[in-house]
N, C-alpha and C positions, 0 to 999 in steps of 0.2 A: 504493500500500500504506500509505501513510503516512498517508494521506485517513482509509483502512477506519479504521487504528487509534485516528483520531482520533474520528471518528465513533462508535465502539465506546464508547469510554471518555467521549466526552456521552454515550451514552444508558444507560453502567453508574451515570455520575452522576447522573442526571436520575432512574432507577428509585429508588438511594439515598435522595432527597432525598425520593418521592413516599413511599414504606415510614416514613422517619424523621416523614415531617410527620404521616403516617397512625397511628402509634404514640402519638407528643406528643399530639396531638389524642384520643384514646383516655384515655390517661394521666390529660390536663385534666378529661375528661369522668365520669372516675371520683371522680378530687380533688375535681369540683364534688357530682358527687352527698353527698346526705346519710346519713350513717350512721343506717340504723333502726335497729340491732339496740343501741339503748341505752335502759333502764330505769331510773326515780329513783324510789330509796327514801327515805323518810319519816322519820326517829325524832325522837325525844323531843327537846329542851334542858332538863327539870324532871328534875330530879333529888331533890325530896323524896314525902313520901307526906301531902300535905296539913299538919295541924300533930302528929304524929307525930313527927316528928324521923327515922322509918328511911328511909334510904335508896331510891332509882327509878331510873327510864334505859329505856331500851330494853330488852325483853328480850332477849337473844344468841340464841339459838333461832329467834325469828321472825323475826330479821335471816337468820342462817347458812342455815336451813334451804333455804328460798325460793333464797336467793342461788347457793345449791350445783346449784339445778336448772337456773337459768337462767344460771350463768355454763357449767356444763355444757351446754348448749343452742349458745352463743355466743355471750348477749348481756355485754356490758359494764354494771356497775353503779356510777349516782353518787349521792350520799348529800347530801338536803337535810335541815335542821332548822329550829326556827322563829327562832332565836339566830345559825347558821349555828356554826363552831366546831366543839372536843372533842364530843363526845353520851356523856352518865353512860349508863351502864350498867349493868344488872340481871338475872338468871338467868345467872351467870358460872358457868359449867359445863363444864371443860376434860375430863370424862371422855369429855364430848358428844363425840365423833370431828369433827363436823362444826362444832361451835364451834369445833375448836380447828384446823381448815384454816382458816376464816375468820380467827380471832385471828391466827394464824400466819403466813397471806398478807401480807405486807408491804407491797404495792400497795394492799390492800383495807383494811388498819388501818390506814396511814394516811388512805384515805378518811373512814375513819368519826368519825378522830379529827382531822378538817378538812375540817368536814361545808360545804356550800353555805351562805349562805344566800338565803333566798324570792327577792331581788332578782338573784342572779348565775345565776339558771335561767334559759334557755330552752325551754318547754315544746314548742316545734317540736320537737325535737331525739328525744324521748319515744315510746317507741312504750307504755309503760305506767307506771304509778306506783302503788308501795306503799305502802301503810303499817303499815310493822310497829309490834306492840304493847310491853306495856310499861307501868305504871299512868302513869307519867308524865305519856303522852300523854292519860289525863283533864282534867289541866290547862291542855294549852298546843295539843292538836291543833283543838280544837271552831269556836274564835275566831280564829282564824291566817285572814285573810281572804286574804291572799299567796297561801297553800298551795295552800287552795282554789280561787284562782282557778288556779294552777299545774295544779290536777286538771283541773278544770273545761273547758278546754284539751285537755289530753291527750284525755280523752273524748269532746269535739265534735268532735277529729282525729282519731278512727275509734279510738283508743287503749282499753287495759284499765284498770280502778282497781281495785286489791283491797287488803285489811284484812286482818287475824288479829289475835283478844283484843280489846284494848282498842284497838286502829287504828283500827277501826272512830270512832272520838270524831273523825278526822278526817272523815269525808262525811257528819257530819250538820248541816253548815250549807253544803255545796256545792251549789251553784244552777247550773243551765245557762242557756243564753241565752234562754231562754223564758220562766224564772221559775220553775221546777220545783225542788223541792229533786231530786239527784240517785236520793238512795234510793227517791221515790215512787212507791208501786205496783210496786216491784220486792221479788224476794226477796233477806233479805240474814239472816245471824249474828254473830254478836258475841259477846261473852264474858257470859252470862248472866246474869241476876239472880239466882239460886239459889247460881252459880258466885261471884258476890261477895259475899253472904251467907257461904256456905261457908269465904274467906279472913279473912272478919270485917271487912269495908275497906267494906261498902256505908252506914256511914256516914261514911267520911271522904273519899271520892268527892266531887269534885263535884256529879254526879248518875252516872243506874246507867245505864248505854248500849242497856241492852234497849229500854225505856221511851223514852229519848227518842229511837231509832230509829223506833216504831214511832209517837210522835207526829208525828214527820216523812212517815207514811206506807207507812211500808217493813213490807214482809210477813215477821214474823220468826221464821226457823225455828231449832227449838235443840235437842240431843241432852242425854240423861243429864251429870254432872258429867264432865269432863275425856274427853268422847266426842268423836274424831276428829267434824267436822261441815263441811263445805263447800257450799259453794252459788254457784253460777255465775245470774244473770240481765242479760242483754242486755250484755254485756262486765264487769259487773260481779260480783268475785269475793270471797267474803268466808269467812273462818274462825272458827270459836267460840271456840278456845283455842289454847295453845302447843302443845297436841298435833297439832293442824291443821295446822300450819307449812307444812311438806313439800307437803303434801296443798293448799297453798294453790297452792306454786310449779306445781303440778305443772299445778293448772288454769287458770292464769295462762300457761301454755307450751300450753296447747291452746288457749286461745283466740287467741292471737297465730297456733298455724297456721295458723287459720282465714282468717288475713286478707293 
């Protein structure tokens, strides 16, 4: 009897040890995997409006909006700049409901105001990349070769790229590995040239994003002044204005289903 009991209790140990290793091993295998469900947003470090003297940054809208669908979604969001740091900020608009969850989130302010910079990204890591607008980014998104190759990335790994407004000033010097600018022969929007006439700013621009989009090749579609306008072509997703915002995330979350 003594034998059974001992016997028993090897092989209650032995089942123990196979469940516990068969768990750990499970565990590991999770730990190792990589987290997709993370997207790096974009903004500004230019905080003037050329030699103006008024104030720039990101606009809060095109950050919030976007952010709201997909952290609703479940993705996590990390914030690069091209300075890395605080990001000035522009269209501060706490009536906005959805700015002011954004501003509000404590985890997500202080992302934005201890943004990345280009060199502390791992684009593996990405299953998409923003760029939200904000005049700012006329001056410091175009030439950021970092950024770009940071997109550049994303997208050759099966990834999303999208813009609203002026974000767009980042993918028009992104090249894939072929030598293509990214935009070419694709549909894309931007914040128009009528639209910066409008604000009175298309001469203190650097240049006007319609234009040099579409010297880069990109097929560019655009609605009336401050018309909601989206445009999805081959993973890439682009908005015309801050009224787009929403409407950017929303198509930036459909095409990640896809995939």
């Amino acid at each position: 009897m003594k034998m059974s009991k001992t016997r028993v209790m090897k092989m209650l140990f032995a089942v123990i040890a196979i469940v516990f290793t068969a768990n750990m091993t499970t565990a590991q295998t999770k730990k190792q995997k990589p987290n997709k469900k993370k997207i790096l947003f974009v903004v500004t470090s230019h905080d003037k409006k050329g030699d103006t003297g008024e104030p720039t940054g990101y606009y809060l809208g095109e950050v919030s909006h976007p952010w709201e669908v997909l952290k609703n979604a479940g993705y996590e969001i990390d914030f690069v700049s091209p300075r890395g740091g605080k990001a000035p900020v522009d269209g501060f608009d706490l009536k906005d409901k959805v700015n002011a969850e954004f501003w509000n989130d404590k985890i997500y302010r202080n992302k934005v105001e201890h943004t990345k910079k280009p060199s502390q990204v791992n684009p593996n890591e990405y299953q998409a990349i923003h760029f939200a607008g904000g005049h700012g980014a006329m001056w410091d998104f175009a030439d950021n070769e970092a950024i770009a190759a940071i997109a550049s990335k994303i997208y050759e790994n099966g990834g999303v790229v999208s813009a609203v407004c002026h974000g767009p000033a980042g993918l028009v010097n992104i090249k894939l590995s072929n030598g293509q600018y990214l935009v070419d022969g694709k549909k894309v929007n931007g914040f128009t040239d009528e639209e910066e006439v409008a604000v009175k700013l298309d001469k203190v621009v650097p240049f006007l994003l319609e234009d040099k989009l579409k010297e880069r090749g990109a097929i560019f579609e655009k609605s009336g002044l401050w018309q909601v306008h989206v445009v999805t072509d081959q993973r890439l997703v682009t908005g015309q204005n801050p009224q787009s915002a929403k409407a950017v995330g929303e198509a930036v979350l459909a095409e990640l289903k896809k995939h």
